[in-house]
MARTOR-902164 format. One line per 5 residues: their letters; for each residue x, y, z of C-alpha. Coordinates in pm, 1 decimal, decimal comma. Layout:
N
A = X Y Z | ...
This chain:
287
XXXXX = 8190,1 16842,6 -5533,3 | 8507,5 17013,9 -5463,1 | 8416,9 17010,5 -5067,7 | 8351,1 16672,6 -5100,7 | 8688,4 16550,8 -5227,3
XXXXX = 8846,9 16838,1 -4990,9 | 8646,0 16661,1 -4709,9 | 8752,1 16294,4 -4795,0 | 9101,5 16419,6 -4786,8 | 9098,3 16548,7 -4466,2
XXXXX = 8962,4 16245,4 -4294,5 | 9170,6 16012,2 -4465,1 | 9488,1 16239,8 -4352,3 | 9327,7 16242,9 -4009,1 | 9254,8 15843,8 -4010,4
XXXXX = 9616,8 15777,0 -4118,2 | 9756,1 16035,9 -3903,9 | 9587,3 15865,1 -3565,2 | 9702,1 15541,9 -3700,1 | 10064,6 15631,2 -3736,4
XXXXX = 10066,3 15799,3 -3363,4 | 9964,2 15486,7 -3206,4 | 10158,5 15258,0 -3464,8 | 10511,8 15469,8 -3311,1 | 10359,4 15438,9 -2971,6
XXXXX = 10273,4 15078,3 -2941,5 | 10688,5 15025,7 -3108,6 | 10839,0 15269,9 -2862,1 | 10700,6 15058,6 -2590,4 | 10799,8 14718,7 -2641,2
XXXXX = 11109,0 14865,9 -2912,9 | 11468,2 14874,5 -2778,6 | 11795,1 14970,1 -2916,8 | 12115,1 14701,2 -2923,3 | 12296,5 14728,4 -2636,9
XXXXX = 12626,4 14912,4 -2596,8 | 12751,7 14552,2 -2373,0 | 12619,2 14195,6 -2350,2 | 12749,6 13992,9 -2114,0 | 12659,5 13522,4 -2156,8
XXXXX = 12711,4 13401,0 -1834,4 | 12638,0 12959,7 -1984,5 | 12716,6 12593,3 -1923,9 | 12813,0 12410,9 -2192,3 | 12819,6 12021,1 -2321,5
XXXXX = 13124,0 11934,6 -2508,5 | 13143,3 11656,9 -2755,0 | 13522,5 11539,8 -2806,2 | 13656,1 11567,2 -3163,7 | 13988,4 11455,7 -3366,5
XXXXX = 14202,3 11282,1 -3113,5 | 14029,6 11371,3 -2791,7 | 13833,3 11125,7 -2841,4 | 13867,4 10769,5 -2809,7 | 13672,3 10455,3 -2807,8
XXXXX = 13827,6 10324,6 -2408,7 | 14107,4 10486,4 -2234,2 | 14351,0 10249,5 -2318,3 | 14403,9 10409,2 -2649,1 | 14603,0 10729,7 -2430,2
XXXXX = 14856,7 10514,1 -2395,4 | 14868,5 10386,5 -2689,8 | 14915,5 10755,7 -2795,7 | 14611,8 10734,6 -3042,8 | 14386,9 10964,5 -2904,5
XXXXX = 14319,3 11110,9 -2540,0 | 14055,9 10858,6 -2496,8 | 13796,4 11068,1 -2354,8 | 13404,1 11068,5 -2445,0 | 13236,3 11345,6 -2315,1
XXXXX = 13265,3 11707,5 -2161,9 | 13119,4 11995,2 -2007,9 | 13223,0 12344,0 -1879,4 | 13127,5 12703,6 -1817,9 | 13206,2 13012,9 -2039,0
XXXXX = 13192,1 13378,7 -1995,6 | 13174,9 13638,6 -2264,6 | 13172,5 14017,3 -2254,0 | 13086,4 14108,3 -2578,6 | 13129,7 14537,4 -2694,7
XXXXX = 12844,6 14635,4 -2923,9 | 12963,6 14864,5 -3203,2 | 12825,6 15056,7 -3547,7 | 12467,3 15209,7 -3573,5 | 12310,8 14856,5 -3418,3
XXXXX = 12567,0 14699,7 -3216,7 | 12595,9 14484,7 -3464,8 | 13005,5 14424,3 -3477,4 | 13067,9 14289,3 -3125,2 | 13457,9 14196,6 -3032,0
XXXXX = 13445,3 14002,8 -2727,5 | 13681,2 13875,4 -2413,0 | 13625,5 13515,6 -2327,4 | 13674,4 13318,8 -2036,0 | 13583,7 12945,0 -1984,7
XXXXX = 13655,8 12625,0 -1883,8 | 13623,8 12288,3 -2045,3 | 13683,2 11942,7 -1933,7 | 13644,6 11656,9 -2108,7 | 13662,0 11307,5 -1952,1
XXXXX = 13622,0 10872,8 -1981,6 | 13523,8 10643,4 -1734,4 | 13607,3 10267,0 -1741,9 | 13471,0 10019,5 -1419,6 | 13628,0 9695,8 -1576,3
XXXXX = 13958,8 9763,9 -1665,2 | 14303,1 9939,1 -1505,6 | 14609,7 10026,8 -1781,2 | 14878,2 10071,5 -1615,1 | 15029,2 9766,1 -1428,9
XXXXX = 15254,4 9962,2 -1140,8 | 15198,1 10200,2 -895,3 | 15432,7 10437,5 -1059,5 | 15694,4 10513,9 -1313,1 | 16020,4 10704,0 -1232,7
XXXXX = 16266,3 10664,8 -1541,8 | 16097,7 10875,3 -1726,9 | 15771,0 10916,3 -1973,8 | 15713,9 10773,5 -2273,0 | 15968,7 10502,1 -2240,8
XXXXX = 16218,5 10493,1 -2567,8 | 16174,8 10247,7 -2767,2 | 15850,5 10059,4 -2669,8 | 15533,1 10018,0 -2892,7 | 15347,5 9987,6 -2608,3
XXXXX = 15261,7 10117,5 -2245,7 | 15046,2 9824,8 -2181,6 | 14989,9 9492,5 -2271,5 | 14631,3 9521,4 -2452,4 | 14572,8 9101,5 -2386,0
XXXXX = 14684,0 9114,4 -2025,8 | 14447,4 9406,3 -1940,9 | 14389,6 9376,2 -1562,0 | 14046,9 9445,3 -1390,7 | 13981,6 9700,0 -1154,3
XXXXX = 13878,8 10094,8 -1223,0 | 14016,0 10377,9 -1398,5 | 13924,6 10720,7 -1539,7 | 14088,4 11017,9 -1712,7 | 14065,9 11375,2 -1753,1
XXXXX = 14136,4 11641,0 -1999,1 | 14093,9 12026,8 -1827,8 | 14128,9 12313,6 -2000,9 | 14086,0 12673,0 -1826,5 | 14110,5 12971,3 -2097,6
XXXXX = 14103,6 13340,0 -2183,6 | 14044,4 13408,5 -2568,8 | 13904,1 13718,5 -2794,9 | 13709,3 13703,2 -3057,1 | 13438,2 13893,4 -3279,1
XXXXX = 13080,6 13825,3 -3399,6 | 12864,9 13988,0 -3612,3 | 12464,5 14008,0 -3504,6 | 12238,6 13980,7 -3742,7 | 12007,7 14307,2 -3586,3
XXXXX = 11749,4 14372,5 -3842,8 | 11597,2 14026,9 -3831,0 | 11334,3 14131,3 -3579,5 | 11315,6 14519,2 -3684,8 | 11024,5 14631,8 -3529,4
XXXXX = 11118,1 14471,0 -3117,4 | 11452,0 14359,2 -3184,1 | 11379,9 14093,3 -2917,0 | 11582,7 13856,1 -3072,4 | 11888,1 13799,4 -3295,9
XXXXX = 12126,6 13524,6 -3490,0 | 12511,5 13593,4 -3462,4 | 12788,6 13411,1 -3584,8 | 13165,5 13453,4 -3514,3 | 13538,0 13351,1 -3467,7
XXXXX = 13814,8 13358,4 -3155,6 | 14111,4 13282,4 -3090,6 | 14222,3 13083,1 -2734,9 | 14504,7 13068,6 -2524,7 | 14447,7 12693,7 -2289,6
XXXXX = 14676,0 12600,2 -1999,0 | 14619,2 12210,2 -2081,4 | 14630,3 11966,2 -1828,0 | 14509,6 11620,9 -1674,1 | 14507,5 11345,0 -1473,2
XXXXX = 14482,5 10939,3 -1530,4 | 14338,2 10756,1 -1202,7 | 14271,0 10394,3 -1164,2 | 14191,7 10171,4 -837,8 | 14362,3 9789,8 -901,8
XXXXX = 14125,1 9487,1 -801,1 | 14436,0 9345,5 -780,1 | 14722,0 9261,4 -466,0 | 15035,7 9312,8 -641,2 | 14951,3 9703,3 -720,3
XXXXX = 14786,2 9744,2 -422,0 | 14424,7 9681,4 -426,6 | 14166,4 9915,4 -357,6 | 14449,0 10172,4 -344,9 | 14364,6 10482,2 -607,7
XXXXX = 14679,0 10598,9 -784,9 | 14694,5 10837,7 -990,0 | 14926,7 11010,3 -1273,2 | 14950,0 11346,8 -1384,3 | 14930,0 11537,3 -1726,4
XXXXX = 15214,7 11828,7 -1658,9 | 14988,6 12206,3 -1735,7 | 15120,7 12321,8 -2083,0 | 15019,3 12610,3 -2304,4 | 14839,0 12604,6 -2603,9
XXXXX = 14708,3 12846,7 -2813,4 | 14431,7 12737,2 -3046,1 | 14090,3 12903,3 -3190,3 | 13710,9 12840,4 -3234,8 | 13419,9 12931,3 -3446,9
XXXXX = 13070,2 12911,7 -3416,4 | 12651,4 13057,8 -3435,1 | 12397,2 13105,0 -3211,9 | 12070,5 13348,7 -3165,2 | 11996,5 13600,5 -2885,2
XXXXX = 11634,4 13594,6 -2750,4 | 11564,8 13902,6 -2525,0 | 11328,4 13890,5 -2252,7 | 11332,7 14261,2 -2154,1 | 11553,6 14575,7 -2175,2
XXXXX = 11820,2 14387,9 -1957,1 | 11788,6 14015,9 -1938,5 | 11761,3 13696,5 -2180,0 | 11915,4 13407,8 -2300,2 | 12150,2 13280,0 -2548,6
XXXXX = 12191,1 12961,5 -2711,5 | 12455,5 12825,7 -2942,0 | 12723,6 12576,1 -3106,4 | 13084,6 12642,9 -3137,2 | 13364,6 12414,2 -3287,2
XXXXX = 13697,3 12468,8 -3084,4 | 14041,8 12323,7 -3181,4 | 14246,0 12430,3 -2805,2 | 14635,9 12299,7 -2975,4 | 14676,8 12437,9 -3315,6
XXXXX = 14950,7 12599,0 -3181,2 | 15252,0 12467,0 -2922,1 | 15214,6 12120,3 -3011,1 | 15551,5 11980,4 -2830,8 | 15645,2 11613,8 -2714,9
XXXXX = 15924,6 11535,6 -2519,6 | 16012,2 11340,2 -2236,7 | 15961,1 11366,6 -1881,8 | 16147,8 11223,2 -1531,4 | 15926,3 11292,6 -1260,5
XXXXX = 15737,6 11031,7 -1066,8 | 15410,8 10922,5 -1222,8 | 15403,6 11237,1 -1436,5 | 15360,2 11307,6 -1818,9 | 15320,2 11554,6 -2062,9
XXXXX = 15083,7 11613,8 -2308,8 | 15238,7 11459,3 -2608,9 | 15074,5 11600,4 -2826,4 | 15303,8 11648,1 -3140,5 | 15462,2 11344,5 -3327,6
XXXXX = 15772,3 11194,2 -3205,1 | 15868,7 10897,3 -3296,4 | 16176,4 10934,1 -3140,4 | 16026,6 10915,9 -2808,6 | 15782,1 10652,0 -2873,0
XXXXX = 15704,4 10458,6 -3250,5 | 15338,8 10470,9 -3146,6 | 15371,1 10875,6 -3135,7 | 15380,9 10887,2 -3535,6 | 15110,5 11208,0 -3586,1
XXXXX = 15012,3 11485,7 -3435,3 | 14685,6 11442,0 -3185,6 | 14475,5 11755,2 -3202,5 | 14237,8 11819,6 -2932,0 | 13900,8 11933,7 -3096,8
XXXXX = 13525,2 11947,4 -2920,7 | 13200,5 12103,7 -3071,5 | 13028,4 12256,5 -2748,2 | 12622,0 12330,7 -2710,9 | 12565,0 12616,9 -2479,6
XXXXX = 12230,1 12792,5 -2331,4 | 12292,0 13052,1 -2098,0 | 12189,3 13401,7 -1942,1 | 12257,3 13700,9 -2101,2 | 12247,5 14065,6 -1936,1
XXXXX = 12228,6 14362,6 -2136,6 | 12394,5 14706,8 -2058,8 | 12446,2 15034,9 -2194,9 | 12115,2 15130,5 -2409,1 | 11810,3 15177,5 -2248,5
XX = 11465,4 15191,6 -2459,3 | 11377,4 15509,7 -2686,7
């Protein structure tokens, strides 16, 4: 009896021991660590928010919003994986977002240029809203910038391939902000068929974002990322003043009622961006 039970022991240790060698070997082959860098290489779709966006582009110069309705861009993040998983990442980021409005009815401004000086003191309006002439116009918001930030991955969701990962995290952005209203007049007296356009002066900004996103990992080094991130590019710098240069403007982005009666709040440039993108892995290698 006691050979017996001795017997049954030893297969059983044998059984589990076979199991548990091919268990670790199936894992070490398709099993890899986080890696030391990650580099997103991904174009983005930007949705304006706050006053970036407006319902037609006359509202710009009304100074209610920027007037624009959609965006894209391009960012590039080199993310530094750090603790026992790579799980704390600060990053560097570089991008570029441009948001923009198109209007094939109507022109807003009713000259070829201005030269005393932009806003004009003391009127209400730019344009006459119920003498709006026909013709074509659009308007662009650009915004290059470099930014760092930090995310935390959420590594042990997959723990036996790590193939694939949420993260969620925070920057901050520095944005050289600048732009450009065109329009083409159906119209003699502003030259028809002529495009003219006037210029948004560059201007620093400093502002920050926030967002989530997952990792999905296709092999040691490559896969893609996808993601959502709310981005305010003028928290900071907000400045209007006045500016005498030919068919040139700045930003205006901070009230001033002294300047103009319609400038009476600030107008914060916001977008929530969708991203799916590349990713390349570097540094850690399988077990």
């Amino acid at each position: 009896m006691r050979i017996t039970k001795f017997t049954v022991l030893i297969l059983l240790a044998f059984v589990f021991a076979v199991s548990s060698t091919q268990a670790q070997v199936k894992v070490k082959s398709t099993k890899w660590k986080s890696p030391t860098f990650t580099i997103d290489i991904a174009p983005v779709f930007a949705l304006p928010l706050q006053e970036a966006k407006g319902n037609n582009i006359g509202e710009f110069f009304q100074f209610k919003n920027f007037g624009t309705k959609f965006g894209w861009g391009a960012a590039f993040n080199f993310k530094f994986g750090l603790g026992p998983q790579g799980q704390y990442r600060p990053y560097i980021t570089l991008g570029y977002t441009q948001m923009q409005a198109k209007d094939d009815a109507n022109i807003y401004v009713t000259a070829n240029n201005w030269k005393n000086g932009y806003p004009l003191s003391g009127n209400n309006i730019t344009y006459d809203p119920n003498n709006i002439q026909s013709g074509k116009s659009e308007i662009f918001l650009r915004m290059p910038y470099i930014g760092a930030g930090f995310e935390y991955a959420v590594t042990n969701v997959d723990k036996k391939k790590r193939m694939w990962y949420p993260f969620f995290g925070v920057e901050f952005l520095a944005s050289v902000i600048t732009g450009v209203y065109r329009q083409t007049s159906a119209n003699v007296p502003i030259q028809a068929n002529i495009e003219t356009a006037f210029t948004i002066k560059s201007d620093l900004r400093v502002g920050f974002g926030g967002g989530l996103g997952a990792t999905i990992r296709f092999g040691k080094s490559a896969g893609i990322t996808i993601g959502g991130k709310y981005k305010l590019y003028n928290l900071i710098g907000k400045k209007s003043d006045i500016l005498v240069e030919e068919n040139k403007m700045n930003l205006l982005d901070k009230t001033a009622t002294d300047l103009n009666s319609n400038l009476s709040k600030d107008r914060n440039i916001g977008a929530l961006e969708f991203y799916l993108g590349a990713t390349i892995f570097l540094g850690r290698t399988k077990k």
